[in-house]
C-alpha positions as CSV (number, residue, x, y, z in Angstrom):
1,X,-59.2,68.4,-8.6
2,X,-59.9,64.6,-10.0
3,X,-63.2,65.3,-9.4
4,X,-63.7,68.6,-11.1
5,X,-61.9,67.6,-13.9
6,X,-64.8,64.1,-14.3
7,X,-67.8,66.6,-13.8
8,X,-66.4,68.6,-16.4
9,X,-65.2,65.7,-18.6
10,X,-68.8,64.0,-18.1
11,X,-70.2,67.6,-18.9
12,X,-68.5,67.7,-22.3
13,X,-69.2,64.1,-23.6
14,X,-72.8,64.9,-22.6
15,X,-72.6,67.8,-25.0
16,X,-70.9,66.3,-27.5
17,X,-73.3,63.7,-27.7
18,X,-76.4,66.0,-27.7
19,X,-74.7,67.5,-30.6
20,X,-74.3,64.0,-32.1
21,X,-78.1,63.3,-31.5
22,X,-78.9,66.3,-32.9
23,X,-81.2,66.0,-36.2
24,X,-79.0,66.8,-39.7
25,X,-80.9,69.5,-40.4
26,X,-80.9,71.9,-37.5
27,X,-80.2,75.4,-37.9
28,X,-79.4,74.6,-41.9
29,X,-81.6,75.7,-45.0
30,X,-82.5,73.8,-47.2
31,X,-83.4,75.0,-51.2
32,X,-85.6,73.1,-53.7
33,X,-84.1,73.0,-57.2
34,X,-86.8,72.4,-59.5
35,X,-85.3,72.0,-63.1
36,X,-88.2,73.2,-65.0
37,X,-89.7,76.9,-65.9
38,X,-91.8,78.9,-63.0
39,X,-95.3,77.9,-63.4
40,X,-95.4,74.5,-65.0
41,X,-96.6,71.4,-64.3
42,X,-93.2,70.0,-62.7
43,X,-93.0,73.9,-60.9
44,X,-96.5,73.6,-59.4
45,X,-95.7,69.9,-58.2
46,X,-92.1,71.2,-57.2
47,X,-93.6,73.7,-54.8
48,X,-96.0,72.0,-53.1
49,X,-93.2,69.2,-52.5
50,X,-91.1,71.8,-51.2
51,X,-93.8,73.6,-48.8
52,X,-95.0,70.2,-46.9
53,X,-91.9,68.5,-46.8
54,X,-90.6,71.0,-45.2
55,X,-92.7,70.2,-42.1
56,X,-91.9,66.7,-41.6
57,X,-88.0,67.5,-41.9
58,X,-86.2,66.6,-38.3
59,X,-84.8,70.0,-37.1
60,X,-87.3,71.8,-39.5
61,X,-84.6,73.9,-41.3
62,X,-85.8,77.0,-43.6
63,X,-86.7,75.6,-47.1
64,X,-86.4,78.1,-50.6
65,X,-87.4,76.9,-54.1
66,X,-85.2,78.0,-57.0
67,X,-86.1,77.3,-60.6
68,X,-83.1,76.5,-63.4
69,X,-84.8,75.0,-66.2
70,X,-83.2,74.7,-69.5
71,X,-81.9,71.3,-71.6
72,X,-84.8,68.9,-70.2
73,X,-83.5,68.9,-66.9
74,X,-79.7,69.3,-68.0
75,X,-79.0,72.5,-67.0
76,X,-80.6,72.0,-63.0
77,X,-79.2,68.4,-62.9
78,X,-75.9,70.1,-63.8
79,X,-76.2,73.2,-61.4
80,X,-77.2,70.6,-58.8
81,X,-73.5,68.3,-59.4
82,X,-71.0,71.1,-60.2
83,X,-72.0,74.4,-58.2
84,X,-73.4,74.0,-54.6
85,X,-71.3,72.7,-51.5
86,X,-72.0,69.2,-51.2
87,X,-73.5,69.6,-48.0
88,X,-77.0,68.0,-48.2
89,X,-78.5,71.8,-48.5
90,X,-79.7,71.9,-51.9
91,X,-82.4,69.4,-53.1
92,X,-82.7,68.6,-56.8
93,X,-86.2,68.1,-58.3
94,X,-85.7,67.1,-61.8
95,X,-88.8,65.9,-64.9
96,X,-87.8,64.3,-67.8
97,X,-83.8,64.1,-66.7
98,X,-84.1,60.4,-66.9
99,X,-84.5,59.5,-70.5
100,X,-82.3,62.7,-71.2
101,X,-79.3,61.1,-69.7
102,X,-80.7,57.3,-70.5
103,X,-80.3,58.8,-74.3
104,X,-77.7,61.1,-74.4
105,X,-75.4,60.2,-71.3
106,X,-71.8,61.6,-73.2
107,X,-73.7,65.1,-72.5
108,X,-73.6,65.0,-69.3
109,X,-70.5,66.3,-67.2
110,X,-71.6,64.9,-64.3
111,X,-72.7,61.5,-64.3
112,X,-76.1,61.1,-63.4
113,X,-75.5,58.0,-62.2
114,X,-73.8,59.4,-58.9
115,X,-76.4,61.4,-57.7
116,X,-77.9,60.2,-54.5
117,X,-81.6,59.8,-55.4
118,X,-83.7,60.2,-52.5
119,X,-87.2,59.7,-54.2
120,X,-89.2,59.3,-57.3
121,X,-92.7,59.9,-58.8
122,X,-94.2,58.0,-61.5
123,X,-96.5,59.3,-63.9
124,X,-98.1,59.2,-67.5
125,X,-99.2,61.9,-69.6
126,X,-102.1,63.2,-71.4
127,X,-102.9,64.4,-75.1
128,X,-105.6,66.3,-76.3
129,X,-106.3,68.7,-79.0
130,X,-108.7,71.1,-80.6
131,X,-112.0,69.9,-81.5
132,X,-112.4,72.1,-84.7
133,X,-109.5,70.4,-86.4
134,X,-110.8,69.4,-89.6
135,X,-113.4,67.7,-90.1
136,X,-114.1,68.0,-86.7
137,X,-113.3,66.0,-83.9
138,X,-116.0,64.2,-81.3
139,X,-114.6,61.0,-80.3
140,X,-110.6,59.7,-79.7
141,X,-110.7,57.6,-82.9
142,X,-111.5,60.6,-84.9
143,X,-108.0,61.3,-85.0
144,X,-107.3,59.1,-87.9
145,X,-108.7,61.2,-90.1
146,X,-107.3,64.8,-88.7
147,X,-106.1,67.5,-91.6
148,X,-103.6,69.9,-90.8
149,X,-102.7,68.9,-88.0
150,X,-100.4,70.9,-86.3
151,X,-98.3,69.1,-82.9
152,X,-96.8,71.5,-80.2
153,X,-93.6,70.8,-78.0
154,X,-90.9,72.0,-76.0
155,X,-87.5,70.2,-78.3
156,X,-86.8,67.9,-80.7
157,X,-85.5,65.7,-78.0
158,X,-87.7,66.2,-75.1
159,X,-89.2,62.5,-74.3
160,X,-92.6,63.8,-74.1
161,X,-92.3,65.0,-77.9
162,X,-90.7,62.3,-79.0
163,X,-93.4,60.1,-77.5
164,X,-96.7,62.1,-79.2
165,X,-94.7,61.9,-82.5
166,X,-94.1,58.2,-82.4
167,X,-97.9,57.9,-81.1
168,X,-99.3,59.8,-84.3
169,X,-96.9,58.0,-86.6
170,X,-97.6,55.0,-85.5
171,X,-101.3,55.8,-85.9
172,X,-100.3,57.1,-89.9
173,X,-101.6,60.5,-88.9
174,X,-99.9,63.4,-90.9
175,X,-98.8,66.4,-88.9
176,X,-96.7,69.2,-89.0
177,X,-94.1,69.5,-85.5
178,X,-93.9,73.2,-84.5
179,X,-91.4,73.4,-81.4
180,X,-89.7,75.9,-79.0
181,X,-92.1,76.3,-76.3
182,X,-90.7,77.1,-72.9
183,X,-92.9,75.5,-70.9
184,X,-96.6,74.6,-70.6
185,X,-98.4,78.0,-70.2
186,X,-97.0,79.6,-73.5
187,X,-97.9,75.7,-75.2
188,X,-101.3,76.4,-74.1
189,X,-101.7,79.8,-75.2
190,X,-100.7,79.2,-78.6
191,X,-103.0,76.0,-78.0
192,X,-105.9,78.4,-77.7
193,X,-104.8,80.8,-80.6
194,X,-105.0,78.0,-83.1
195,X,-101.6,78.3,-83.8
196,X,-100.6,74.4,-82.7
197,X,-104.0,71.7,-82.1
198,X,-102.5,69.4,-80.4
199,X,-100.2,69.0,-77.1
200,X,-99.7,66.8,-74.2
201,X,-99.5,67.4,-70.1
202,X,-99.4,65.4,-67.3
203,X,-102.6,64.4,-65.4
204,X,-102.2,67.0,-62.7
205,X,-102.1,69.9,-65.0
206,X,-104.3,68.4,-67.1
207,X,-106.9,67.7,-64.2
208,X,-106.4,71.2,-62.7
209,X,-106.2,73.2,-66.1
210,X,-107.0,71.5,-69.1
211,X,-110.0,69.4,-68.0
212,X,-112.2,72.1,-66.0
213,X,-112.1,74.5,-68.7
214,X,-111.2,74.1,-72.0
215,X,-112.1,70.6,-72.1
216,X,-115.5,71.2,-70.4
217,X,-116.0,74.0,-72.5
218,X,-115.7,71.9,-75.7
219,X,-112.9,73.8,-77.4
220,X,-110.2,70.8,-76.6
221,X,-110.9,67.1,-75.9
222,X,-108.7,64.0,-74.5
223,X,-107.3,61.6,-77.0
224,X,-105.2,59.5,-75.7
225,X,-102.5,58.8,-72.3
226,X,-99.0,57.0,-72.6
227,X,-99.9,53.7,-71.8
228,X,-96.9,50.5,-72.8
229,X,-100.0,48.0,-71.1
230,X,-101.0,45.2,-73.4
231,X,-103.7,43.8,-71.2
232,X,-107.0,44.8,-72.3
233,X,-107.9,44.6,-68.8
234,X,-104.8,46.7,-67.4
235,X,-106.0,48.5,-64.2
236,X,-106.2,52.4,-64.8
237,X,-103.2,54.2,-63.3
238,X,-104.0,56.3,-59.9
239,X,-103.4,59.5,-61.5
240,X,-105.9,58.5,-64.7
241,X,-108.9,57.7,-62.2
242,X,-112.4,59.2,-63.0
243,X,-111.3,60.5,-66.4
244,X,-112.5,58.3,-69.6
245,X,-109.7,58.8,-71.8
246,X,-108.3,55.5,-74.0
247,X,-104.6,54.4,-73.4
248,X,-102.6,54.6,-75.9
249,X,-102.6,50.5,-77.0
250,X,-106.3,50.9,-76.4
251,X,-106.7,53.9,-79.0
252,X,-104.6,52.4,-81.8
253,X,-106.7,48.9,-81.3
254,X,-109.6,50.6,-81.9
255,X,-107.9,52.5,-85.3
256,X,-105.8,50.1,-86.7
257,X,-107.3,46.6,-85.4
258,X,-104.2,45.5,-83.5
259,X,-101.6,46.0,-81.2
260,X,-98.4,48.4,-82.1
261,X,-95.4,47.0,-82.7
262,X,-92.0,47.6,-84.6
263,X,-89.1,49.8,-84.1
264,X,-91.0,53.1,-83.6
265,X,-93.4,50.6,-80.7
266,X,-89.9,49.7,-79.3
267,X,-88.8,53.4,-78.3
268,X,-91.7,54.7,-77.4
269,X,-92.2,51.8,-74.2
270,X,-88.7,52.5,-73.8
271,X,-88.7,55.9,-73.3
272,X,-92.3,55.4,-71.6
273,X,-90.6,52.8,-69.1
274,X,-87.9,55.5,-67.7
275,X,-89.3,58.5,-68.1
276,X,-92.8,57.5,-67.0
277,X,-91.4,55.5,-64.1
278,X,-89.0,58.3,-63.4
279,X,-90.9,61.2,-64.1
280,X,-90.3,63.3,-61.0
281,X,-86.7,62.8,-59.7
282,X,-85.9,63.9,-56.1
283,X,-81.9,63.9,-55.9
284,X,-79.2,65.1,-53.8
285,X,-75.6,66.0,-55.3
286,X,-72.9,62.9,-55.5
287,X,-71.1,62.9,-52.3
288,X,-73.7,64.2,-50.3
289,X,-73.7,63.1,-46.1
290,X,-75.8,59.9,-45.9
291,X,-77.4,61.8,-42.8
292,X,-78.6,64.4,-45.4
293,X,-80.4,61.6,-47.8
294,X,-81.3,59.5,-44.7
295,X,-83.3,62.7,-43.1
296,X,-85.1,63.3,-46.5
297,X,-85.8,60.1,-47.2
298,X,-87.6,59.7,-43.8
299,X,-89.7,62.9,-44.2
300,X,-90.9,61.7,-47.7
301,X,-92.3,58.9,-46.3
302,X,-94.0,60.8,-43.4
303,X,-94.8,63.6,-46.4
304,X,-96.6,60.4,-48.6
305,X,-98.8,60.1,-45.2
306,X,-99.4,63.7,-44.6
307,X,-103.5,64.4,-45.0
308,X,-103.0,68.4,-45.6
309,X,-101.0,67.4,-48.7
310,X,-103.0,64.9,-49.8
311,X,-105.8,67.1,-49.6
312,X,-104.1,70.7,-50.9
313,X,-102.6,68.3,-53.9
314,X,-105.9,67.4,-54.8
315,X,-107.6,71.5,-54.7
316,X,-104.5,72.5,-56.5
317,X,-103.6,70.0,-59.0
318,X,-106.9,67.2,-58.4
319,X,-104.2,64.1,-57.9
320,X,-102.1,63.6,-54.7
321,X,-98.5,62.6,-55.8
322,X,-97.2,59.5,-54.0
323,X,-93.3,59.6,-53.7
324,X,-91.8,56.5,-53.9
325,X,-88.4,56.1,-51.7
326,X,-86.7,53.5,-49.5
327,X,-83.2,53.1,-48.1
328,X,-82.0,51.6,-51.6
329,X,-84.1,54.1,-53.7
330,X,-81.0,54.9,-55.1
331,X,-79.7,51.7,-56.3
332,X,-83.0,50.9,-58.0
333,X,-82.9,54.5,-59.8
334,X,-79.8,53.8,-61.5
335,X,-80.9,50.3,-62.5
336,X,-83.9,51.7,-64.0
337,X,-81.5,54.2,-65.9
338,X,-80.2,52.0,-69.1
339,X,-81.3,51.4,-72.7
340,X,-80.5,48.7,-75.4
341,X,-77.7,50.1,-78.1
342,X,-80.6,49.7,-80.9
343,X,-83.3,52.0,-79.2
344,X,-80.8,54.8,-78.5
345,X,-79.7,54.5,-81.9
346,X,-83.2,54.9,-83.6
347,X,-84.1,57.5,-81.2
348,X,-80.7,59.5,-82.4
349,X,-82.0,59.4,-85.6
350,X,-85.2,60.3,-85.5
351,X,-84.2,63.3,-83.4
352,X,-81.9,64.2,-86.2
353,X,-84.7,63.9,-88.8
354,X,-86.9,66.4,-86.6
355,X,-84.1,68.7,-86.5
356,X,-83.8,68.8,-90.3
357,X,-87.4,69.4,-91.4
Protein backbone atom coordinates (compact mmCIF):
# COMPACT_ATOMS: atom_id res chain seq x y z
CA UNK A 1 0.00 0.00 0.00
CA UNK A 2 3.12 2.46 1.04
CA UNK A 3 4.39 1.74 -2.11
CA UNK A 4 1.39 2.47 -4.35
CA UNK A 5 0.61 5.43 -2.59
CA UNK A 6 4.92 6.78 -3.46
CA UNK A 7 4.45 5.65 -7.28
CA UNK A 8 1.36 7.55 -7.32
CA UNK A 9 2.69 10.48 -5.16
CA UNK A 10 5.94 10.57 -7.43
CA UNK A 11 3.47 10.29 -10.51
CA UNK A 12 1.71 13.50 -9.44
CA UNK A 13 4.69 15.81 -8.56
CA UNK A 14 6.10 14.66 -11.94
CA UNK A 15 2.93 16.16 -13.39
CA UNK A 16 2.74 18.97 -11.54
CA UNK A 17 6.05 19.91 -12.42
CA UNK A 18 5.60 19.27 -16.22
CA UNK A 19 2.83 21.64 -15.80
CA UNK A 20 5.17 24.08 -13.98
CA UNK A 21 7.77 23.71 -16.89
CA UNK A 22 5.24 24.21 -19.18
CA UNK A 23 5.87 27.53 -21.45
CA UNK A 24 3.19 30.63 -20.30
CA UNK A 25 1.73 30.62 -23.40
CA UNK A 26 0.45 27.10 -24.16
CA UNK A 27 -2.90 26.53 -25.25
CA UNK A 28 -3.68 30.53 -24.67
CA UNK A 29 -4.35 33.30 -27.47
CA UNK A 30 -2.82 35.99 -27.60
CA UNK A 31 -4.39 39.44 -29.44
CA UNK A 32 -2.36 42.46 -30.77
CA UNK A 33 -3.91 45.82 -29.97
CA UNK A 34 -2.62 48.17 -32.24
CA UNK A 35 -3.91 51.73 -31.20
CA UNK A 36 -3.99 53.34 -34.53
CA UNK A 37 -6.61 53.17 -37.70
CA UNK A 38 -6.56 49.80 -40.14
CA UNK A 39 -4.05 50.50 -42.79
CA UNK A 40 -1.56 53.00 -41.46
CA UNK A 41 1.78 53.29 -40.92
CA UNK A 42 1.68 52.01 -37.05
CA UNK A 43 -1.18 49.24 -38.56
CA UNK A 44 1.15 47.97 -41.27
CA UNK A 45 4.13 47.76 -38.72
CA UNK A 46 1.51 46.39 -35.99
CA UNK A 47 0.80 43.47 -38.24
CA UNK A 48 3.76 42.28 -39.27
CA UNK A 49 4.90 42.43 -35.50
CA UNK A 50 2.01 40.51 -34.69
CA UNK A 51 2.44 37.66 -37.58
CA UNK A 52 6.36 36.87 -36.83
CA UNK A 53 6.30 37.19 -33.27
CA UNK A 54 3.95 34.88 -33.10
CA UNK A 55 6.48 32.22 -34.24
CA UNK A 56 9.07 32.68 -31.76
CA UNK A 57 6.46 32.71 -28.76
CA UNK A 58 7.22 29.51 -26.41
CA UNK A 59 3.98 27.33 -26.63
CA UNK A 60 3.12 29.17 -29.91
CA UNK A 61 -0.38 30.31 -28.77
CA UNK A 62 -2.99 31.62 -31.64
CA UNK A 63 -2.21 35.36 -32.16
CA UNK A 64 -5.33 38.03 -33.48
CA UNK A 65 -4.75 41.72 -34.28
CA UNK A 66 -7.48 44.20 -33.21
CA UNK A 67 -7.35 47.92 -34.07
CA UNK A 68 -8.86 50.77 -31.42
CA UNK A 69 -7.48 53.89 -32.58
CA UNK A 70 -8.87 57.07 -31.45
CA UNK A 71 -7.23 60.08 -28.94
CA UNK A 72 -3.41 59.45 -30.15
CA UNK A 73 -3.18 56.25 -28.67
CA UNK A 74 -5.69 57.09 -25.64
CA UNK A 75 -8.41 55.26 -26.42
CA UNK A 76 -6.25 51.55 -27.11
CA UNK A 77 -3.90 52.43 -24.13
CA UNK A 78 -7.16 52.78 -22.19
CA UNK A 79 -8.95 49.63 -23.61
CA UNK A 80 -5.70 47.87 -22.95
CA UNK A 81 -5.70 49.06 -18.74
CA UNK A 82 -9.42 49.00 -17.97
CA UNK A 83 -11.23 46.13 -20.17
CA UNK A 84 -9.29 42.84 -20.68
CA UNK A 85 -8.47 40.20 -17.91
CA UNK A 86 -5.15 40.95 -16.79
CA UNK A 87 -3.90 37.72 -17.85
CA UNK A 88 -0.91 38.42 -20.25
CA UNK A 89 -3.45 37.72 -23.38
CA UNK A 90 -3.80 40.92 -24.95
CA UNK A 91 -0.66 42.88 -26.22
CA UNK A 92 -0.85 46.59 -26.52
CA UNK A 93 0.95 48.20 -29.59
CA UNK A 94 0.64 51.90 -29.14
CA UNK A 95 2.40 55.23 -31.63
CA UNK A 96 2.53 58.47 -30.33
CA UNK A 97 1.02 57.39 -26.64
CA UNK A 98 4.19 58.62 -25.17
CA UNK A 99 4.25 62.31 -25.50
CA UNK A 100 0.35 62.12 -25.18
CA UNK A 101 0.55 61.02 -21.63
CA UNK A 102 4.19 62.88 -21.13
CA UNK A 103 1.79 66.07 -21.98
CA UNK A 104 -1.41 65.49 -20.80
CA UNK A 105 -1.00 62.77 -17.97
CA UNK A 106 -4.36 64.15 -15.79
CA UNK A 107 -6.25 62.50 -19.00
CA UNK A 108 -5.37 59.50 -18.46
CA UNK A 109 -7.41 57.07 -16.10
CA UNK A 110 -4.95 54.66 -16.07
CA UNK A 111 -1.66 55.61 -15.38
CA UNK A 112 0.63 54.97 -18.07
CA UNK A 113 3.21 54.69 -15.95
CA UNK A 114 1.99 51.04 -14.70
CA UNK A 115 1.93 49.45 -17.73
CA UNK A 116 4.43 46.72 -18.12
CA UNK A 117 6.37 47.68 -21.28
CA UNK A 118 7.75 44.87 -22.89
CA UNK A 119 9.51 46.68 -25.93
CA UNK A 120 10.00 49.76 -27.90
CA UNK A 121 10.84 51.13 -31.41
CA UNK A 122 12.51 54.28 -32.10
CA UNK A 123 11.93 56.22 -35.03
CA UNK A 124 11.91 59.72 -36.82
CA UNK A 125 9.64 61.03 -39.36
CA UNK A 126 9.54 62.41 -42.77
CA UNK A 127 7.95 65.64 -44.44
CA UNK A 128 7.42 66.32 -47.86
CA UNK A 129 5.09 68.30 -49.98
CA UNK A 130 3.84 69.18 -53.36
CA UNK A 131 6.22 70.39 -55.76
CA UNK A 132 3.80 72.86 -57.58
CA UNK A 133 3.37 74.92 -54.40
CA UNK A 134 4.03 78.25 -55.56
CA UNK A 135 6.60 79.31 -57.05
CA UNK A 136 7.49 75.92 -57.34
CA UNK A 137 9.53 73.79 -55.34
CA UNK A 138 12.99 71.86 -56.60
CA UNK A 139 15.22 71.75 -53.70
CA UNK A 140 14.54 71.49 -49.54
CA UNK A 141 15.52 75.11 -49.07
CA UNK A 142 12.86 76.28 -51.34
CA UNK A 143 10.59 76.14 -48.68
CA UNK A 144 11.34 79.48 -47.32
CA UNK A 145 9.69 81.00 -49.88
CA UNK A 146 6.38 78.67 -50.16
CA UNK A 147 2.84 80.70 -50.75
CA UNK A 148 -0.20 79.18 -49.58
CA UNK A 149 0.85 76.79 -48.02
CA UNK A 150 -1.47 74.51 -46.68
CA UNK A 151 -0.17 71.73 -43.68
CA UNK A 152 -2.25 68.44 -43.10
CA UNK A 153 -2.66 66.54 -39.73
CA UNK A 154 -4.43 64.23 -37.65
CA UNK A 155 -5.24 66.83 -34.16
CA UNK A 156 -4.25 69.77 -32.77
CA UNK A 157 -2.30 67.80 -30.21
CA UNK A 158 -0.90 64.96 -32.07
CA UNK A 159 3.11 65.22 -31.54
CA UNK A 160 3.73 64.76 -35.08
CA UNK A 161 1.60 68.05 -35.82
CA UNK A 162 2.81 69.81 -33.31
CA UNK A 163 6.30 69.04 -34.44
CA UNK A 164 5.89 70.14 -38.49
CA UNK A 165 4.20 73.33 -37.04
CA UNK A 166 7.01 74.26 -34.76
CA UNK A 167 9.43 73.20 -37.74
CA UNK A 168 7.76 75.69 -40.26
CA UNK A 169 7.47 78.39 -37.59
CA UNK A 170 10.63 78.17 -36.71
CA UNK A 171 11.71 78.41 -40.35
CA UNK A 172 9.12 81.85 -40.56
CA UNK A 173 7.15 80.02 -43.18
CA UNK A 174 3.43 81.04 -43.32
CA UNK A 175 0.83 78.27 -43.54
CA UNK A 176 -2.53 77.55 -43.02
CA UNK A 177 -3.24 74.10 -40.48
CA UNK A 178 -6.14 72.03 -41.92
CA UNK A 179 -6.77 69.03 -39.50
CA UNK A 180 -9.06 65.97 -38.82
CA UNK A 181 -7.59 63.33 -40.81
CA UNK A 182 -8.04 59.79 -39.53
CA UNK A 183 -5.17 58.38 -40.47
CA UNK A 184 -2.54 58.42 -43.23
CA UNK A 185 -4.34 57.11 -46.35
CA UNK A 186 -7.20 59.78 -46.26
CA UNK A 187 -3.91 62.53 -45.49
CA UNK A 188 -2.56 61.36 -48.59
CA UNK A 189 -5.46 61.47 -50.72
CA UNK A 190 -6.30 64.81 -49.96
CA UNK A 191 -2.39 65.22 -50.33
CA UNK A 192 -2.87 64.32 -54.01
CA UNK A 193 -6.19 66.35 -54.57
CA UNK A 194 -4.37 69.58 -53.66
CA UNK A 195 -6.50 70.12 -50.95
CA UNK A 196 -3.43 70.07 -48.15
CA UNK A 197 0.64 70.30 -49.73
CA UNK A 198 2.28 69.30 -47.12
CA UNK A 199 2.30 66.22 -44.50
CA UNK A 200 4.65 64.03 -42.69
CA UNK A 201 5.05 59.96 -42.26
CA UNK A 202 7.42 57.81 -40.92
CA UNK A 203 10.28 56.34 -43.03
CA UNK A 204 8.57 53.02 -43.50
CA UNK A 205 5.52 54.44 -45.09
CA UNK A 206 7.33 56.93 -46.58
CA UNK A 207 9.93 54.32 -48.20
CA UNK A 208 7.15 51.89 -49.13
CA UNK A 209 4.55 54.57 -50.39
CA UNK A 210 5.50 58.01 -50.64
CA UNK A 211 9.06 57.57 -52.16
CA UNK A 212 8.38 54.86 -55.10
CA UNK A 213 5.66 56.84 -56.49
CA UNK A 214 4.70 60.08 -55.92
CA UNK A 215 8.04 61.19 -55.03
CA UNK A 216 9.67 59.47 -58.10
CA UNK A 217 7.04 60.73 -60.11
CA UNK A 218 7.82 64.34 -59.26
CA UNK A 219 4.42 65.35 -57.92
CA UNK A 220 5.80 65.40 -54.03
CA UNK A 221 9.44 65.82 -52.77
CA UNK A 222 11.35 65.24 -49.27
CA UNK A 223 12.01 68.34 -47.23
CA UNK A 224 13.07 67.70 -44.19
CA UNK A 225 13.15 64.57 -41.11
CA UNK A 226 12.91 65.26 -37.21
CA UNK A 227 16.31 65.42 -36.31
CA UNK A 228 17.24 67.22 -32.36
CA UNK A 229 21.27 66.33 -33.63
CA UNK A 230 23.47 69.38 -33.51
CA UNK A 231 26.54 67.72 -34.99
CA UNK A 232 27.07 68.49 -38.48
CA UNK A 233 28.54 65.17 -38.71
CA UNK A 234 25.66 63.25 -36.77
CA UNK A 235 25.48 59.64 -38.27
CA UNK A 236 22.18 59.13 -40.35
CA UNK A 237 19.67 57.18 -38.42
CA UNK A 238 19.12 53.39 -39.65
CA UNK A 239 15.71 54.00 -40.90
CA UNK A 240 16.98 57.35 -42.98
CA UNK A 241 19.77 55.27 -44.86
CA UNK A 242 20.02 55.66 -48.77
CA UNK A 243 17.48 58.51 -48.87
CA UNK A 244 19.10 62.26 -49.26
CA UNK A 245 16.77 64.19 -47.37
CA UNK A 246 18.34 67.15 -44.79
CA UNK A 247 17.63 66.81 -40.99
CA UNK A 248 15.84 69.17 -39.69
CA UNK A 249 18.96 71.34 -37.85
CA UNK A 250 20.61 70.77 -41.22
CA UNK A 251 17.65 72.42 -43.31
CA UNK A 252 17.12 75.50 -41.15
CA UNK A 253 21.25 75.97 -41.18
CA UNK A 254 21.10 76.16 -44.66
CA UNK A 255 17.78 78.82 -44.48
CA UNK A 256 18.39 80.81 -41.64
CA UNK A 257 22.43 80.55 -41.15
CA UNK A 258 22.31 79.08 -37.70
CA UNK A 259 21.22 76.65 -35.37
CA UNK A 260 17.41 76.77 -33.85
CA UNK A 261 16.92 77.69 -30.63
CA UNK A 262 14.31 79.35 -28.20
CA UNK A 263 11.13 78.20 -26.63
CA UNK A 264 9.46 76.84 -29.78
CA UNK A 265 13.49 74.74 -30.35
CA UNK A 266 12.81 73.62 -26.72
CA UNK A 267 9.48 71.61 -27.37
CA UNK A 268 10.08 70.42 -30.40
CA UNK A 269 13.52 68.16 -29.10
CA UNK A 270 11.29 67.50 -26.28
CA UNK A 271 8.65 66.12 -27.83
CA UNK A 272 11.21 64.63 -30.46
CA UNK A 273 13.17 62.92 -27.51
CA UNK A 274 9.98 60.81 -26.25
CA UNK A 275 8.01 60.41 -28.96
CA UNK A 276 10.87 59.69 -31.39
CA UNK A 277 12.57 57.38 -28.83
CA UNK A 278 9.21 55.94 -27.97
CA UNK A 279 7.51 55.77 -31.11
CA UNK A 280 6.23 52.27 -31.19
CA UNK A 281 5.30 51.09 -27.62
CA UNK A 282 4.87 47.36 -27.00
CA UNK A 283 2.96 47.02 -23.57
CA UNK A 284 1.16 44.69 -21.43
CA UNK A 285 -1.74 45.82 -18.92
CA UNK A 286 -0.48 46.80 -15.16
CA UNK A 287 -0.61 43.72 -13.18
CA UNK A 288 0.16 41.51 -15.83
CA UNK A 289 2.11 37.72 -14.80
CA UNK A 290 5.85 38.47 -15.08
CA UNK A 291 5.81 35.04 -16.94
CA UNK A 292 3.62 36.83 -19.59
CA UNK A 293 6.18 39.90 -20.10
CA UNK A 294 9.16 37.54 -19.48
CA UNK A 295 7.81 35.13 -22.58
CA UNK A 296 7.44 38.22 -24.86
CA UNK A 297 10.26 39.84 -24.00
CA UNK A 298 12.32 36.69 -24.94
CA UNK A 299 10.54 36.26 -28.37
CA UNK A 300 11.27 39.90 -29.28
CA UNK A 301 14.61 39.42 -29.02
CA UNK A 302 14.58 36.11 -31.10
CA UNK A 303 11.86 38.25 -33.45
CA UNK A 304 14.91 41.23 -33.73
CA UNK A 305 17.11 38.09 -35.14
CA UNK A 306 14.52 36.50 -37.32
CA UNK A 307 15.81 36.76 -41.22
CA UNK A 308 12.14 36.27 -42.77
CA UNK A 309 11.17 39.45 -40.95
CA UNK A 310 13.96 41.25 -41.63
CA UNK A 311 13.57 40.48 -45.08
CA UNK A 312 9.38 40.71 -45.46
CA UNK A 313 9.85 44.23 -43.38
CA UNK A 314 12.06 45.36 -46.01
CA UNK A 315 9.53 44.13 -49.37
CA UNK A 316 6.66 45.59 -47.33
CA UNK A 317 7.73 48.62 -45.71
CA UNK A 318 11.80 48.89 -47.15
CA UNK A 319 13.19 49.20 -43.35
CA UNK A 320 13.34 46.28 -40.87
CA UNK A 321 12.18 47.60 -37.42
CA UNK A 322 14.60 46.67 -34.51
CA UNK A 323 12.69 46.29 -31.20
CA UNK A 324 14.51 47.34 -28.44
CA UNK A 325 13.74 45.26 -25.02
CA UNK A 326 15.57 43.84 -21.98
CA UNK A 327 14.59 42.63 -18.57
CA UNK A 328 14.42 46.37 -17.25
CA UNK A 329 12.79 47.72 -20.53
CA UNK A 330 10.22 48.76 -18.34
CA UNK A 331 11.96 50.84 -15.90
CA UNK A 332 13.89 52.70 -18.58
CA UNK A 333 10.34 53.45 -20.41
CA UNK A 334 8.92 55.26 -17.62
CA UNK A 335 12.15 57.14 -17.03
CA UNK A 336 12.09 58.23 -20.52
CA UNK A 337 8.31 59.38 -19.83
CA UNK A 338 8.74 63.00 -18.00
CA UNK A 339 8.87 66.61 -19.18
CA UNK A 340 10.01 70.01 -17.51
CA UNK A 341 6.84 72.12 -16.11
CA UNK A 342 7.91 74.96 -18.79
CA UNK A 343 7.78 72.74 -22.03
CA UNK A 344 4.36 71.25 -21.08
CA UNK A 345 3.22 74.59 -20.35
CA UNK A 346 4.15 76.15 -23.84
CA UNK A 347 3.03 73.14 -25.57
CA UNK A 348 -0.65 73.72 -23.65
CA UNK A 349 -0.72 76.85 -25.15
CA UNK A 350 0.12 76.57 -28.34
CA UNK A 351 -2.37 73.65 -28.67
CA UNK A 352 -4.91 76.07 -27.43
CA UNK A 353 -3.94 78.64 -30.05
CA UNK A 354 -4.42 75.85 -32.84
CA UNK A 355 -7.71 75.11 -31.52
CA UNK A 356 -8.86 78.78 -31.74
CA UNK A 357 -7.86 79.70 -35.33
Amino acid sequence: MRLCLSVAFGIFLAASGAVADEPFYKGKRLTLLIGSAVGGPTDIEGRLFAKYLARHIEGQPALLVQNRDGAGGLVGATYLGEVPPRDGTMLGYFSGTAWNYVNEPQNWRVDLKTYDFVAYQSGSTINFMRTDVAPGMKVPADIAKARDLVVGGLTVDNPKDIRTRLALDMLGVPYRYVTGYRSSMPARLALQRGEINLFSESPPSYRAVIEPTLVRSGELMPVWYDSVDMSPNAPVPKSMEGLAIPSYTALHQAIKGRAPSGPQWDAFRTILDVNSTLQRLVALAPGSPKAAADALRAAVVRLNQDKEFAAESIRTIEFAPDYETSHDIAERVRELLVASPQVRAYVANYIRAAQKK
